[in-house]
C-alpha positions in Angstrom: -39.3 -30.7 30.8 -36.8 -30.3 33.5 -38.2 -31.0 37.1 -37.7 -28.3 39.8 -38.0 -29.3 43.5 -38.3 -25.5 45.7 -37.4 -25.9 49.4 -38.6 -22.8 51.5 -39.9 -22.9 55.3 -42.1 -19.4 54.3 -45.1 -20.6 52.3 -45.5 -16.7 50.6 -42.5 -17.5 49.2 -42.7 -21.3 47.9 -46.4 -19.6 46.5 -44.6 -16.2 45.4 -41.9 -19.3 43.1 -44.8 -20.9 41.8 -46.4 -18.1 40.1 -44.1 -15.4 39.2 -42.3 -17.3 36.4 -44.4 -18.8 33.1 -42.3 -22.3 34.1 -43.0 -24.2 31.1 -42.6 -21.7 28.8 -38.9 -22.2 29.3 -38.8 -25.9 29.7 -39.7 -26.5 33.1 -41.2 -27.7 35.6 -42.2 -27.4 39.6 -42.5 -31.0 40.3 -42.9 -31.4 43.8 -42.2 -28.6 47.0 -40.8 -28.7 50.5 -40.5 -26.8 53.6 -37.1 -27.9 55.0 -34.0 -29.8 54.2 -35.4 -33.0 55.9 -38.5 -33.2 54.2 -36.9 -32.2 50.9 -33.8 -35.0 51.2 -37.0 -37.5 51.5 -38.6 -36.5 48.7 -35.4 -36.6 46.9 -35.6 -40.5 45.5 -39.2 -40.0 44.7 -39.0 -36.8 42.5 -35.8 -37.7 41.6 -35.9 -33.4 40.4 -33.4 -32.1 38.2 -33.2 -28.8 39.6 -33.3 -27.6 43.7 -34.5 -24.4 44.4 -33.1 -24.0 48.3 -33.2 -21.5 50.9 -30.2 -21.6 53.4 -31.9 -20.7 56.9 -34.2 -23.3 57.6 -35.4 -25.9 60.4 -34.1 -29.4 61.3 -31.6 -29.1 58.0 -30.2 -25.9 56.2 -30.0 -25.2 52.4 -25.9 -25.4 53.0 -26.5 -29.2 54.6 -29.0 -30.2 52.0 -26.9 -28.8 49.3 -24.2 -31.3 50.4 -26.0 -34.2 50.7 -27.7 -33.7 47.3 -24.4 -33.2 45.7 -22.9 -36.2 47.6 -25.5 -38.6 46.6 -27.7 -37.1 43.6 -24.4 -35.5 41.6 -26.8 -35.5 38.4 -29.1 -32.5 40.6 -28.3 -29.1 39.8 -28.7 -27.0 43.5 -29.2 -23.6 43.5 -29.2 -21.5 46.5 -31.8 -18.4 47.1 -31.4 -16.8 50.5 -31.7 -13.2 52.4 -27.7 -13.4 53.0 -25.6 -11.6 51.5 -22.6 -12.6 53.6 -19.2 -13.3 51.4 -18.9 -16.7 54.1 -22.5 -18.2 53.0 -21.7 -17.8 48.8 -17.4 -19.1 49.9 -19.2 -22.6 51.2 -21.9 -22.9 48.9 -19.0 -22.7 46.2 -16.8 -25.3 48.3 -20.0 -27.4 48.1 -20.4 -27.7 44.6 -23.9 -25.5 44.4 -24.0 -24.3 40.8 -25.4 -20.8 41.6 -26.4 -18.3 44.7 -28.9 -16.2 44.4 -29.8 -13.0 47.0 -33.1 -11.7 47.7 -34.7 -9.7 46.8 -33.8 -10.9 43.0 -35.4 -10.1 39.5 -37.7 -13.4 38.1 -35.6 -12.7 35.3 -32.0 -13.6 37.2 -33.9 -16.6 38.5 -34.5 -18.0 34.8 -31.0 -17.0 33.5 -29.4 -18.8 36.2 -31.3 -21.8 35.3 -31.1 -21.8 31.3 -27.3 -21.4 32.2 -27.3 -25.3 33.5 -26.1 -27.4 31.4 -27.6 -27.8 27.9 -30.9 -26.0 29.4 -30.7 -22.9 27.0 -30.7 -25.2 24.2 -34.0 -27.4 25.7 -35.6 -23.8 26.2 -35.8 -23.0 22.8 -36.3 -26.3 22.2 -39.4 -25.8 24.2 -40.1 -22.1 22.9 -42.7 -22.1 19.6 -42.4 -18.6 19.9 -46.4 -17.9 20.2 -46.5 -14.9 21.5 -42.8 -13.9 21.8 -42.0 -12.2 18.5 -44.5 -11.2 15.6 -45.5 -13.8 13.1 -43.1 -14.5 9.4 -45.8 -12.0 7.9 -45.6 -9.4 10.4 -41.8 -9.7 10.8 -41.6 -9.1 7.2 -43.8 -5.9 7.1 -41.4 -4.8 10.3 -38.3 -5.8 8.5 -39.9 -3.1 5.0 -40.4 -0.7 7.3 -36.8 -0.2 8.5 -34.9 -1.4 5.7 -36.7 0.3 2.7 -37.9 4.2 2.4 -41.9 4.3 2.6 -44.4 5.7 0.1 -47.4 5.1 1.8 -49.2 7.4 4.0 -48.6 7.2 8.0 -52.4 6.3 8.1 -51.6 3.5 6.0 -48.5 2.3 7.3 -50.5 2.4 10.9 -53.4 -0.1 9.7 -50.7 -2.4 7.6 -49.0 -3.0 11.0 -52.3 -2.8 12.9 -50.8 -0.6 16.0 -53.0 1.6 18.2 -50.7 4.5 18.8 -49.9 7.7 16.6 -46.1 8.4 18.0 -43.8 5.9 17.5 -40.7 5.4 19.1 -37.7 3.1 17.5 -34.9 0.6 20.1 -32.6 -1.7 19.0 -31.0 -4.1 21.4 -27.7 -5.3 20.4 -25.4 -7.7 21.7 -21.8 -7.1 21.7 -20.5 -9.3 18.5 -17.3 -10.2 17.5 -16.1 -11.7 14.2 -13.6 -14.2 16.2 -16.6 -16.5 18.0 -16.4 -19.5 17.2 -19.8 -20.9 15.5 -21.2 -22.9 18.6 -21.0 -19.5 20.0 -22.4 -17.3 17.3 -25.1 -19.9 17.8 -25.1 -19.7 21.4 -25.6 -15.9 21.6 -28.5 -16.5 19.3 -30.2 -18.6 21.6 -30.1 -16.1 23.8 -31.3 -13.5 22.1 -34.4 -15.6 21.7 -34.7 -15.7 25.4 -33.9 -12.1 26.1 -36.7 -11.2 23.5 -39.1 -13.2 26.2 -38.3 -11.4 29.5 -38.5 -8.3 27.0 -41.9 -9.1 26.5 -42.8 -9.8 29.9 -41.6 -5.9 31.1 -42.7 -3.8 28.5 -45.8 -2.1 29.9 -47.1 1.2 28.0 -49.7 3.6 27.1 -50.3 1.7 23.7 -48.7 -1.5 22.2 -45.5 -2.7 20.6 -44.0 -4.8 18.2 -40.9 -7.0 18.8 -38.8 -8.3 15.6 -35.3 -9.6 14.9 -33.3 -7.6 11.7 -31.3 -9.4 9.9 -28.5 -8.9 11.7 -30.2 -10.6 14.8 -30.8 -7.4 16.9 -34.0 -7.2 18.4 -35.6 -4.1 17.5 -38.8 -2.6 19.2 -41.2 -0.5 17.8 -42.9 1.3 20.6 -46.5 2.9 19.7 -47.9 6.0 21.7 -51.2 7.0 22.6 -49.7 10.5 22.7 -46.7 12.7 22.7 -46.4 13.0 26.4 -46.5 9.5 26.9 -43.4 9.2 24.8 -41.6 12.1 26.0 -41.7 10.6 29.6 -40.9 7.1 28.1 -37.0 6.3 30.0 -36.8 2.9 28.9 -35.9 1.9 32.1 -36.8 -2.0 31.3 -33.9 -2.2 28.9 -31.5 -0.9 31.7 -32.7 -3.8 34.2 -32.6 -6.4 31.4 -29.3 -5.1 30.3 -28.0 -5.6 34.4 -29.0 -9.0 34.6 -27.9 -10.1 31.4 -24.2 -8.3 32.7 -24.3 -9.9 36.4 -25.6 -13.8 35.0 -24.2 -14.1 32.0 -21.2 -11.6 31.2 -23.0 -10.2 28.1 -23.1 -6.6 27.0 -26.5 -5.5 25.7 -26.7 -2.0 24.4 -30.2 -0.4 23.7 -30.4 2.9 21.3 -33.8 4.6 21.4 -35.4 7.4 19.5 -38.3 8.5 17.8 -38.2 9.7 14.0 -38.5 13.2 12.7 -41.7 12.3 10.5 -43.7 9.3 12.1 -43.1 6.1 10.8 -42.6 7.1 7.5 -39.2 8.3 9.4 -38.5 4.8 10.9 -36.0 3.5 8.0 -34.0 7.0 8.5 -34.1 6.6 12.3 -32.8 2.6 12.2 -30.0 4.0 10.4 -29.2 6.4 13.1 -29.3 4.0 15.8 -27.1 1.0 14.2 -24.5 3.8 13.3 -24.8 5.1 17.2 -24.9 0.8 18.3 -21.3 0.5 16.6 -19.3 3.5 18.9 -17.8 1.5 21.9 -19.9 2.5 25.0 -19.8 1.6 28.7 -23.9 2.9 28.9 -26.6 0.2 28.5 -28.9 2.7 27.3 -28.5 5.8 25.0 -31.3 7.9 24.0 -31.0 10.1 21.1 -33.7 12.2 22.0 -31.4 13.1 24.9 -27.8 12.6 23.5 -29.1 14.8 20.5 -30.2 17.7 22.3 -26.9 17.6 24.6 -24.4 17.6 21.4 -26.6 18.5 18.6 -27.1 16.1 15.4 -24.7 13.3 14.8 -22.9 12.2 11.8 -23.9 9.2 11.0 -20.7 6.9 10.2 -20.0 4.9 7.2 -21.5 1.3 7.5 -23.1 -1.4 5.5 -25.9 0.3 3.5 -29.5 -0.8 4.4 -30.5 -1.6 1.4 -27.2 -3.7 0.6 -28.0 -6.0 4.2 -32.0 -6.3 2.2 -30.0 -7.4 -0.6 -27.8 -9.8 0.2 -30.4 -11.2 2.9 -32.8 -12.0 -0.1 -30.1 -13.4 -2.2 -28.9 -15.7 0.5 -32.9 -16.9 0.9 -33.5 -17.1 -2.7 -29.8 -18.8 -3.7 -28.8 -16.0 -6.2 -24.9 -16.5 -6.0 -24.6 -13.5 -8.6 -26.5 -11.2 -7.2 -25.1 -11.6 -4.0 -21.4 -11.2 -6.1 -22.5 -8.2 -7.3 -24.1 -6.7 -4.2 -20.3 -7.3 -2.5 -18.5 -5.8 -4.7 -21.0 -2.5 -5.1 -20.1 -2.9 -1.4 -16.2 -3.0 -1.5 -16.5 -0.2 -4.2 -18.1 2.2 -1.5 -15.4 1.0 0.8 -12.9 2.2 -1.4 -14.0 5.3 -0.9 -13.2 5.7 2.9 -9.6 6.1 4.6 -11.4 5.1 7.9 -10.3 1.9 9.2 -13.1 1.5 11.5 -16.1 1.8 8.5 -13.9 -1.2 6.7 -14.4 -2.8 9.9 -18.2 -1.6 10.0 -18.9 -3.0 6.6 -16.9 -6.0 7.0 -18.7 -7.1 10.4 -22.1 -6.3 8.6 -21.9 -8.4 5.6 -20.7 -11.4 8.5 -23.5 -10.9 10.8 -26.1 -10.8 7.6 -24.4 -14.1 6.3 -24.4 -16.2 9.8 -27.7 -15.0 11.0 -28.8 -16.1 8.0 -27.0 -19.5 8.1 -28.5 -20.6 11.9 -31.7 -18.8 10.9 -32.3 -21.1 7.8 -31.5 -24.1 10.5 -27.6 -25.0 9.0 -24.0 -25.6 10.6 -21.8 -23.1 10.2 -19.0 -25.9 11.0 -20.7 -27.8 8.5 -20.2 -25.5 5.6 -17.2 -23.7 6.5 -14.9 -26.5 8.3 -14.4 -27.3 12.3 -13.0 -24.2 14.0 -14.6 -21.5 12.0 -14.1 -18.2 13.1 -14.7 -15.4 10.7 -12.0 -13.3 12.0 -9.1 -15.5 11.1 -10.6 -16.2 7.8 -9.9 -12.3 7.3 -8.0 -10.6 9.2 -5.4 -12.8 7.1 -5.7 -11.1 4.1 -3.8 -7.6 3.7 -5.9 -6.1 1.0 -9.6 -4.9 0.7 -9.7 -6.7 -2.7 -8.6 -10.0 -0.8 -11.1 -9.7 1.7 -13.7 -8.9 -1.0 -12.6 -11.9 -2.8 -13.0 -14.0 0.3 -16.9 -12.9 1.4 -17.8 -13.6 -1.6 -16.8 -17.0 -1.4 -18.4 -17.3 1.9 -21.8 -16.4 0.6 -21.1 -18.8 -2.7 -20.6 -21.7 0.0 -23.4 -20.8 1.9 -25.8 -20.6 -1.2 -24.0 -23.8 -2.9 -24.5 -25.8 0.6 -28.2 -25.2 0.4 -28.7 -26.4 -2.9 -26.2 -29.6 -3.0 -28.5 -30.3 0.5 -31.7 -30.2 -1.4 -30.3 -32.1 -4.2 -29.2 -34.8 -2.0 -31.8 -35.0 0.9 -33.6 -38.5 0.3 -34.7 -38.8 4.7 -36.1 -35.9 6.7 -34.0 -34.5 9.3 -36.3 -36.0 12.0 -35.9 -39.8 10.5 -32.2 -39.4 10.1 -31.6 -38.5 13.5 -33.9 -41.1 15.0 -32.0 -43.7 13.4 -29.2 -42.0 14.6 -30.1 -42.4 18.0 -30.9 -45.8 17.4 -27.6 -47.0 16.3 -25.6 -44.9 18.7 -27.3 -45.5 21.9 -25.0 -47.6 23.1 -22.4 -44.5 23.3 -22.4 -43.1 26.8 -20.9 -39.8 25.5 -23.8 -39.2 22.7 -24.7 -35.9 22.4 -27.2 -33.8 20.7 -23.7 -31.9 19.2 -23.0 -35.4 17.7 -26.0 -35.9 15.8 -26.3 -32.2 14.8 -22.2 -32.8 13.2 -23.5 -36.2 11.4 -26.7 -34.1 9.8 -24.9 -31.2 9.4 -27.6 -28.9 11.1 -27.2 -26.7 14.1 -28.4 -28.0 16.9 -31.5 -25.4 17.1 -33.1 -26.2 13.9 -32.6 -30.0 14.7 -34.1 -29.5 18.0 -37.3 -27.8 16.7 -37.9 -30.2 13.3 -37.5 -33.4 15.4 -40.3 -31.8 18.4 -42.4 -30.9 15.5 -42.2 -34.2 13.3 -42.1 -37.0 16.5 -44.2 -35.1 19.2 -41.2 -35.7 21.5 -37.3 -33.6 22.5 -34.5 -35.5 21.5 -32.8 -35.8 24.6 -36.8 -37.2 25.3 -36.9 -39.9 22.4 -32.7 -41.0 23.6 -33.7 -42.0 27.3 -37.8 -43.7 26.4 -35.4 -45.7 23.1 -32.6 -46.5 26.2 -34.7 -47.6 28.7 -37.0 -49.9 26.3 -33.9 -51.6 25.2 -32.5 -51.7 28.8 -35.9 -53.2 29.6 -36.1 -55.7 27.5 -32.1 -56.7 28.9 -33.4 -57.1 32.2 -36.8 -59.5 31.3 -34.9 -61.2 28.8 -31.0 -62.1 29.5 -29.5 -62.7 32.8 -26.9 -59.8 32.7 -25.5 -57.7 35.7 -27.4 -53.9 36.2 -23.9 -52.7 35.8 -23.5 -54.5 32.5 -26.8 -53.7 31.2 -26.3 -49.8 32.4 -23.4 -50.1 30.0 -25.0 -51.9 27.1 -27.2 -49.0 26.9 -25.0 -45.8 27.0 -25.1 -45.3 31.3 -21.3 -45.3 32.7 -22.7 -45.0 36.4 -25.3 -47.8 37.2 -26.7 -45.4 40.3 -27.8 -42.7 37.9 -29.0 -45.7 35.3 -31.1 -47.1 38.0 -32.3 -43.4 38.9 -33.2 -42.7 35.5 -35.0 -46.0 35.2 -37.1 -45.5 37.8 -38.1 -41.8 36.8 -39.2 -43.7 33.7 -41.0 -46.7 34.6 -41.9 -45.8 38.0 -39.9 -48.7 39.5 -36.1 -49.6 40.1 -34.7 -51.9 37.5 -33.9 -54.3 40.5 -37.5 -54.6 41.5 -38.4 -55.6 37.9 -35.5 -58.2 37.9 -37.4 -59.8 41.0 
């Protein structure tokens, strides 16, 4: 967990901080409070906090003043500044200072955590943290979700209604979709999916209705909500309006588009698999809105075309050929695919198509837990893979061989796999502690995993975070330097991956409760 320090002179507000944010949820923690600068620079060597929550306008020592000494003398503490200013000078210092975010009241709980999981590595601890109790449905749920908008039903709405164990009659379909691109690299295409796991969260936390929901990724990683009415007038004056907000944070923290598309189907939730179509073949137009409802957009222009895109059935396909390694299959589900391209003169639906068998094969990929780097090279971007290639055969040719690597990775990797992925990165901790600049991208890059799936199978198997087991396996062995040989703290710091004895020492003492002098004595 990371430790938060919050420094506020108005106690509504250090109470207001405590409460409004579920802090462990997202891998932290409020470790210790304070009501001005003073007080907060002498609890600084106690708590030793990783994070500072400041206010600026406070007694004896401001948030600007206690912002500079922290970064002068604790340059391993994250400050972050939360004030009633709005005032162009305040943000121009706290930037000359080195505070790594400003933050202006009144503020949404959800700007607060973004700016947070934006530190550093913290987005990757946070899901780390995350189980996911409680933050999406469960694999069997998912998968009834996943039928219901990928595959035409035949059962009757009072059946589909007790399979998925809703309340409400009139149901009401959103997908949330990020803006993707086929030229991110795959730290990012694994980056964005981190987030996605977070914004599914602070979904969670807004939605508030006259019925229930259920929250699910597809299998192109868009979150999609199905909303469930007690009644028709409930929906009808359903605006979304949570989306929106999300959607403005997301923009103002992060510099992420999120689009929402909303509607509700012609014939219940027999009509859900029709609607889903719809909506991704609305999600692809460019758009500067952060909401469009067809309900509305429908009744202004009348019904849209829907525009030539990876089939629904083909992204079921392929999606159960990638989990169930059936390299032919998935051949022939391509080129079915490519044949129905043929039959369009539109560049955009190649593009459509194209961008849809991707996003099916890397969501997949991080999904199952895998490196994309580890199966397609260093520096993989889909995109340049491509956009190479001058004819649709070509670029045919060339997914399929993605898919064939994907599925041959998997099955060379079961073949071979003689140590869990827990054990093997223990013992690759052990004999790479000594390396100042280890990393959990390093290990990750030896075990070819992605860093997400190695977080969560090393929490689940050793009880413990990586970056958790690196520092207790450092500081036993920098213990046992200090009882045991007559080195220098500098040397010893060193010996056991620290390039700056202070923030050695600090760590040590955030371990064992005293300085690494005092034990020498």
């Amino acid at each position: 967990m990371n430790k938060i320090m919050i420094v506020d002179d108005m106690p509504i507000f250090l109470e207001y901080l405590r409460g409004c944010i579920d802090w462990n949820s997202y891998g932290f923690e409020i470790c210790c409070e304070a009501h001005d600068g003073r007080e907060a620079l002498e609890k600084m060597e106690e708590f030793l906090p990783d994070v500072v929550l400041t206010d600026i306008t406070m007694p004896y020592l401001n948030g600007l003043e206690l912002s500079e000494e922290i970064v002068k003398n604790y340059p391993d503490t994250a400050v972050i500044l939360i004030t009633g200013n709005n005032e162009f000078e305040y943000a121009r210092k706290a930037v000359k200072i080195g505070v790594c975010d400003y933050i202006v009241k009144p503020f949404e709980k959800e700007e607060l955590i973004l700016s947070l999981l934006k530190l550093q590595d913290n987005i990757g601890k946070a899901v780390e943290n995350d189980d996911s109790e409680g933050t999406v449905e469960d694999a069997g749920m998912q998968e009834k979700l996943r039928k219901l908008i990928y595959s035409a039903q035949n059962q009757s709405e009072d059946e589909i209604i007790d399979d998925l164990g809703v309340k409400g009659k009139y149901p009401l379909l959103a997908v949330c979709s990020l803006a993707k691109s086929m030229n991110k690299s795959a730290m990012e295409v694994e980056q964005v999916m981190n987030w996605e796991q977070m914004f599914v969260r602070m979904l969670r936390g807004r939605i508030e209705i006259d019925g229930d929901y259920r929250l699910f990724h597809d299998y192109e990683n868009n979150i999609v909500v199905l909303l469930s009415f007690d009644s028709t007038e409930k929906r009808n004056q359903y605006k979304g309006y949570e989306f929106v907000d999300l959607s403005q944070i997301i923009k103002s923290q992060l510099d992420m588009e999120m689009v929402t598309c909303m509607s509700e189907p012609e014939n219940g939730y027999s009509g859900i698999h029709d609607l889903y179509e719809k909506i991704l073949s609305k999600l692809s137009e460019k758009t500067t809105e952060s909401l469009i409802d067809l309900r509305v957009t429908a009744g202004k222009n009348g019904e849209f075309k829907v525009k030539q895109q990876i089939s629904l059935d083909a992204v079921f396909r392929l999606n159960r050929d990638l989990e169930t390694l059936q390299a032919d299959d998935a051949r022939d589900a391509i080129t079915e695919i490519w044949d129905r391209m043929a039959q369009s003169d539109s560049p955009m639906a190649d593009i459509n198509i194209l961008s849809g068998a991707v996003s099916v094969l890397l969501t997949n990929i991080i999904q199952s837990g895998f490196s994309i780097e580890a199966i397609y090279g260093k520096g993989f971007s889909p995109e340049k893979e491509l956009m190479s290639i001058s004819t649709r055969e070509g670029m045919r040719d060339k997914i399929i061989e993605m898919y064939e690597k994907r599925i041959e990775f998997q099955k060379s990797k079961e073949d071979s796999k003689s140590h869990s992925i827990a054990v093997a990165a223990k013992e690759y901790i052990e004999n790479n502690y000594h390396n100042n600049q280890l990393s959990i991208a390093d290990i990750s890059d030896a075990l070819l995993v992605n860093q997400t799936y190695l977080r969560r199978m090393f929490k689940a198997e050793m009880n413990m975070t990586l970056q958790e087991y690196m520092t207790q396996y450092r500081m036993h062995k920098a213990k046992k330097l200090i009882l045991e040989t007559d080195e220098k703290l500098a040397e010893i710091a060193e010996d056991v991956g620290y390039s700056d004895v202070s923030y050695f020492s600090n760590c040590f003492k955030k371990f064992y409760g005293v300085s690494p002098r005092s034990m020498q004595k």
